[in-house]
C-alpha positions as CSV (number, residue, x, y, z in Angstrom):
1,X,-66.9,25.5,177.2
2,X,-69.4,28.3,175.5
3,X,-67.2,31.1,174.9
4,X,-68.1,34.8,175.7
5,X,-68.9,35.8,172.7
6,X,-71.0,33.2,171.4
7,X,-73.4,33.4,174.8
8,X,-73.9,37.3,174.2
9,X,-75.3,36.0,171.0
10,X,-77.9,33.8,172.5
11,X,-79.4,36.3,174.9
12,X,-83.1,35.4,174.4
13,X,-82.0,31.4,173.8
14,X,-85.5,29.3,174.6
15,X,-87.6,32.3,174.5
16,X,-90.4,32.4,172.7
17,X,-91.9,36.1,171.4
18,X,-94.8,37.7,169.8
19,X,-94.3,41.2,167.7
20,X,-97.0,43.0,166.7
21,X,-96.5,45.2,163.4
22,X,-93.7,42.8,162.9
23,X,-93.3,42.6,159.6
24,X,-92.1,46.0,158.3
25,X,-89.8,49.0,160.2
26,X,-89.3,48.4,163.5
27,X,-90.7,45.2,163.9
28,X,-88.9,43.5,161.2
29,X,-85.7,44.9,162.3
30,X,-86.5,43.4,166.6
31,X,-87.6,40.0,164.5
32,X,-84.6,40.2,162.7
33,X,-82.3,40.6,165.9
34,X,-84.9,38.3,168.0
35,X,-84.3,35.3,165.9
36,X,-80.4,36.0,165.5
37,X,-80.2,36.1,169.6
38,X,-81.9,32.3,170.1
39,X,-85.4,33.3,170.0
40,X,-88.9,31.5,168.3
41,X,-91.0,34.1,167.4
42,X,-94.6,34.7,165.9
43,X,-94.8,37.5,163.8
44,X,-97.9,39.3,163.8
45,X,-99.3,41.9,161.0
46,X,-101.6,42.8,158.3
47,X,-98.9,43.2,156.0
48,X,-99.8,39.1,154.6
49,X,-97.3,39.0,152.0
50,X,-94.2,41.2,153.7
51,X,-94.9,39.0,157.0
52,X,-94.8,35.2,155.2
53,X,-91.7,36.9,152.8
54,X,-90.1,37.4,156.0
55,X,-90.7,34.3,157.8
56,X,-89.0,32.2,154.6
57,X,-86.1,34.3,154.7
58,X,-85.3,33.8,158.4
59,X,-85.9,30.3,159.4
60,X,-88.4,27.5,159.3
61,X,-91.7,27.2,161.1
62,X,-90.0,25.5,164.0
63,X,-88.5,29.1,164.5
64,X,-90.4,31.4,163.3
65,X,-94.3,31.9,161.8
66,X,-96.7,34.6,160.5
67,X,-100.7,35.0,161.6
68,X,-102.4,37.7,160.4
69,X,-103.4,39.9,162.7
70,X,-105.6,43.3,163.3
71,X,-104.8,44.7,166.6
72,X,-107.7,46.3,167.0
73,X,-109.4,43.0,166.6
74,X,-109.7,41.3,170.2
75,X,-110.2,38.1,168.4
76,X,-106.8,38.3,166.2
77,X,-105.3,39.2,169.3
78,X,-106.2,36.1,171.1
79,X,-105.8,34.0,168.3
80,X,-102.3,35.2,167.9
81,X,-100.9,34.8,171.4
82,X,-103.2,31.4,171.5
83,X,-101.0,30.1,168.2
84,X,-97.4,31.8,170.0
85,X,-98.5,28.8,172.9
86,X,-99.6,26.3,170.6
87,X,-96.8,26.4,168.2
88,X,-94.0,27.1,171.1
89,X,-95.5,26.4,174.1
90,X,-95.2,29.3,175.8
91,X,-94.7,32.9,175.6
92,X,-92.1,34.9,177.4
93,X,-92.0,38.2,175.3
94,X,-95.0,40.5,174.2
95,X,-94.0,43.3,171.9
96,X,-96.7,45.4,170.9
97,X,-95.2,47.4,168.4
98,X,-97.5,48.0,166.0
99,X,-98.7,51.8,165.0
100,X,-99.9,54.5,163.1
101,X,-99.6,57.7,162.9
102,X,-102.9,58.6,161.3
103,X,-103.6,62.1,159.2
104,X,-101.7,65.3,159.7
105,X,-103.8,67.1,161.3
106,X,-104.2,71.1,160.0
107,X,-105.1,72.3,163.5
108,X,-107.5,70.7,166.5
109,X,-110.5,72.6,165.4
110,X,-110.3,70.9,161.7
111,X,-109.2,67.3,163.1
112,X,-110.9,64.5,161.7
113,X,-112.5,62.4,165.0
114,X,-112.8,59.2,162.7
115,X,-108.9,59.7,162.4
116,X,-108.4,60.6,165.9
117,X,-110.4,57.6,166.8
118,X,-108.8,55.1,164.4
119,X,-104.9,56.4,165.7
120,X,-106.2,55.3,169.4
121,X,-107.8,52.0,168.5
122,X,-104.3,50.8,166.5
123,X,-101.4,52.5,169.2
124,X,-103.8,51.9,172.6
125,X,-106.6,49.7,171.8
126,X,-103.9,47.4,170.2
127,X,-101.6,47.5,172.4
128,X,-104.0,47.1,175.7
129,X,-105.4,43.7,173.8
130,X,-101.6,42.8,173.1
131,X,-101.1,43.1,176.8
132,X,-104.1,41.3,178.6
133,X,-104.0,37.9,176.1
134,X,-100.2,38.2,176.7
135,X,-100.9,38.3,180.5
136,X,-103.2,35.3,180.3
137,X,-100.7,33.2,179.6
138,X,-97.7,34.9,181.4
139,X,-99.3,35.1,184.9
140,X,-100.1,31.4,185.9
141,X,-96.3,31.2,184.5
142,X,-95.8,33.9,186.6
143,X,-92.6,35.4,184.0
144,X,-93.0,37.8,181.1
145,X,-91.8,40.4,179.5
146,X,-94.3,43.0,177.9
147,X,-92.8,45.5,175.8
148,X,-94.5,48.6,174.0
149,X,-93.2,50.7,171.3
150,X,-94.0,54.3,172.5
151,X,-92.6,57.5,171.0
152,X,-90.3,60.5,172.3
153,X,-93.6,62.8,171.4
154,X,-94.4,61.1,174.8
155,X,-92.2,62.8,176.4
156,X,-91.7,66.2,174.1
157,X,-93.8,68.6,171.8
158,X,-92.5,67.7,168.2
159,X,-95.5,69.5,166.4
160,X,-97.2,66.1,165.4
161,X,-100.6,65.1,165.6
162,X,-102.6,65.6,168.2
163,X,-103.9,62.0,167.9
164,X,-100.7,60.7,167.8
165,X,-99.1,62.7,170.8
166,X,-102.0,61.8,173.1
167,X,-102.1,58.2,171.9
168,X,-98.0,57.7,172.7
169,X,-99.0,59.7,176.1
170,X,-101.7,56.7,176.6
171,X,-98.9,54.0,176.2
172,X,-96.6,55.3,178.7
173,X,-99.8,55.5,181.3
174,X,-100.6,51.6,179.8
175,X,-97.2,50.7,180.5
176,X,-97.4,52.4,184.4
177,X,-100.3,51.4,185.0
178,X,-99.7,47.5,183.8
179,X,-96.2,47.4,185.2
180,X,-97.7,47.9,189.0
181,X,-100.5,45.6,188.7
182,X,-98.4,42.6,186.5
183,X,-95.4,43.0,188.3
184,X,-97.2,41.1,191.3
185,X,-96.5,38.2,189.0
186,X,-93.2,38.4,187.8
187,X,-94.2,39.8,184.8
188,X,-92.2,43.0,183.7
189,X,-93.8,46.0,181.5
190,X,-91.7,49.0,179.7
191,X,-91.8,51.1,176.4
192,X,-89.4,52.6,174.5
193,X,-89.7,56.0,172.9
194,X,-87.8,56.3,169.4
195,X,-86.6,59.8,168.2
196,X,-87.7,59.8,164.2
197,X,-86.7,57.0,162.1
198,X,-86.9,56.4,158.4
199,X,-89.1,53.9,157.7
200,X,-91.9,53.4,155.4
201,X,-94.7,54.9,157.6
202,X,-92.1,57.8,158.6
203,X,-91.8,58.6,154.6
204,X,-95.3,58.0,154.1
205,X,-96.4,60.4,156.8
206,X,-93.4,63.3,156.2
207,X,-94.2,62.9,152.1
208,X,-90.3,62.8,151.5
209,X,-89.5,59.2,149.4
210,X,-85.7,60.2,149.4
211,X,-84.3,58.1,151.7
212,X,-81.4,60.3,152.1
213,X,-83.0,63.3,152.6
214,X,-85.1,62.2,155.2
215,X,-81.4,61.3,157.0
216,X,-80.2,64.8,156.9
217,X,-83.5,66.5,158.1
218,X,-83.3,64.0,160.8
219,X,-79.4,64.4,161.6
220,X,-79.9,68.2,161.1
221,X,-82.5,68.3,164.0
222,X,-81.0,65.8,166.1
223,X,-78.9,66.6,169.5
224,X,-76.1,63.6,169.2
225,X,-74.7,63.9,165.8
226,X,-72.2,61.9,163.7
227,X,-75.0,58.5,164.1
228,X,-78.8,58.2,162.2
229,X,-81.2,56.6,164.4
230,X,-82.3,53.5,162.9
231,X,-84.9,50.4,163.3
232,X,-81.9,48.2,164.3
233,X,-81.0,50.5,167.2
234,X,-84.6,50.5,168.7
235,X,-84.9,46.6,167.9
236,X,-81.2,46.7,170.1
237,X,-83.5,48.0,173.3
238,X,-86.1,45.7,173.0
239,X,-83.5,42.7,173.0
240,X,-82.2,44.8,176.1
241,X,-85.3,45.0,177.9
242,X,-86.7,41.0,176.8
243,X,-83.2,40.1,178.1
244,X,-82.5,38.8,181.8
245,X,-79.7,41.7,181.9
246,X,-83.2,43.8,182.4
247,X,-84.1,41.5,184.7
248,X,-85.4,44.6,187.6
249,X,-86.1,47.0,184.7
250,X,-89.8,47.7,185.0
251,X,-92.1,50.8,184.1
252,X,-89.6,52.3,182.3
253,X,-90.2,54.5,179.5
254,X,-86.4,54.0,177.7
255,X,-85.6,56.8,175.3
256,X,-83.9,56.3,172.1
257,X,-83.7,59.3,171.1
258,X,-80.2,60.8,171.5
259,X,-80.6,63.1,173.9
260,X,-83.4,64.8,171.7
261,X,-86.1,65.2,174.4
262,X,-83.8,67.2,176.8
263,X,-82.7,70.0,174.6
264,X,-84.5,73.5,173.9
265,X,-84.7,73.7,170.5
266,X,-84.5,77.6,171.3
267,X,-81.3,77.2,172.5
268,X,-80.3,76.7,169.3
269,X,-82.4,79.2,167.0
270,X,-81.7,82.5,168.9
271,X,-82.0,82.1,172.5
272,X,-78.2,81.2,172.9
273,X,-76.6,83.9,171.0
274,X,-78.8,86.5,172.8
275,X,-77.9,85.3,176.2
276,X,-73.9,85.5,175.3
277,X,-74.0,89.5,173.5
């Protein structure tokens, strides 16, 4: 008789899933808990030697493989999902995860439209091709599970890019949008909007390499203290939402945030203490 424990720890057992951006952050962390929880996946990625790295230390190809692939590129798209099928047969879970954040921009009159232009072709482009080659295989099975990685700049101003902002903005509306039209084949459709998380494009992008220090600027600003937001927690939602136990979950836009996006940041730097005098 399985016990409890050890069928909690199969929750995606005979699935088969493709990440996107899977080989670094977020990605490696929902391959990471993906494979632990039953699943075969392909990882997908540009990162060649972080992606194959990956693959060895996690399992064999019967498990789990790496394709290079350039989401903006329709063709490594197809050719991903096409090798997902060929390897595994099928494929039941679609994460488009990979992102960028592009260049800081100064203001909107000094933008860069090259860089506004690339951050859209990665986070939407990407994640649009992710989801119709994923949905060419998923509807004649008529099952799936398509999954983006969104932001909580979808849902508040956090001062960042303009290109970025707009282009999380673009996922949620994908993920609507996809949700009503897929969902007439049993195929479900949701996001998830991280809070900030330290990983290499975070440090990259903030131009802080302490680790630590990142931590505390992030704790510092955060509403639910005494816990750092990390890539395993976000990877913990997408098991959620590729799991049957989200079995009616669809065009959600789950926030993992802490409570972030609902507080009033000037609550806390003068507002409050005016109010109370």
């Amino acid at each position: 008789m399985m016990s409890a424990e050890s069928s909690v720890a199969k929750r995606l057992e005979g699935k088969v899933a493709l990440i996107t951006g899977g080989a670094s952050g977020i990605g490696e962390s929902t391959t990471r808990v993906f494979i632990k929880h039953g699943a075969k996946v392909l990882v997908a990625d540009i990162q060649d030697e972080l992606g194959q790295s990956l693959c060895k230390q996690l399992g064999t190809p019967e498990t789990i493989n790496y394709i290079h692939c350039d989401v903006t590129s329709e063709s490594d798209v197809r050719n991903a999902v096409d090798l997902a099928v060929s390897k595994y047969g099928t494929l039941d879970i679609m994460f488009n995860n990979a992102g960028i954040s592009g260049d800081p921009e100064p203001s909107a009159i000094a933008s860069d439209i090259d860089n506004f232009k690339r951050v859209f072709d990665v986070n939407v482009l990407g994640g649009f091709l992710g989801a119709k080659h994923a949905a060419r295989v998923m509807i004649p099975a008529k099952k799936g599970c398509i999954i983006f990685t969104a932001s909580i700049a979808s849902k508040i101003c956090m001062g960042l890019s303009h290109a970025y902002t707009t282009s999380k903005h673009a996922v949620v509306g994908l993920t609507q949008s996809l949700s009503v039209e897929l969902g007439e084949y049993g195929i479900r459709v949701n996001c998830i909007s991280p809070y900030a998380i330290v990983t290499p494009l975070f440090r990259k992008t903030s131009g802080i390499s302490n680790m630590e220090k990142v931590e505390e600027l992030l704790s510092a600003a955060g509403v639910l203290k005494g816990a750092i937001l990390e890539p395993s927690d976000v990877a913990q939602a997408a098991l959620f939402l590729a799991s049957d136990d989200a079995k009616y979950l669809n065009g959600v836009n789950l926030p993992v945030d802490g409570g972030y996006c609902l507080n009033n940041q000037t609550w806390k730097t003068g507002l409050k203490d005016r109010l109370l005098q």
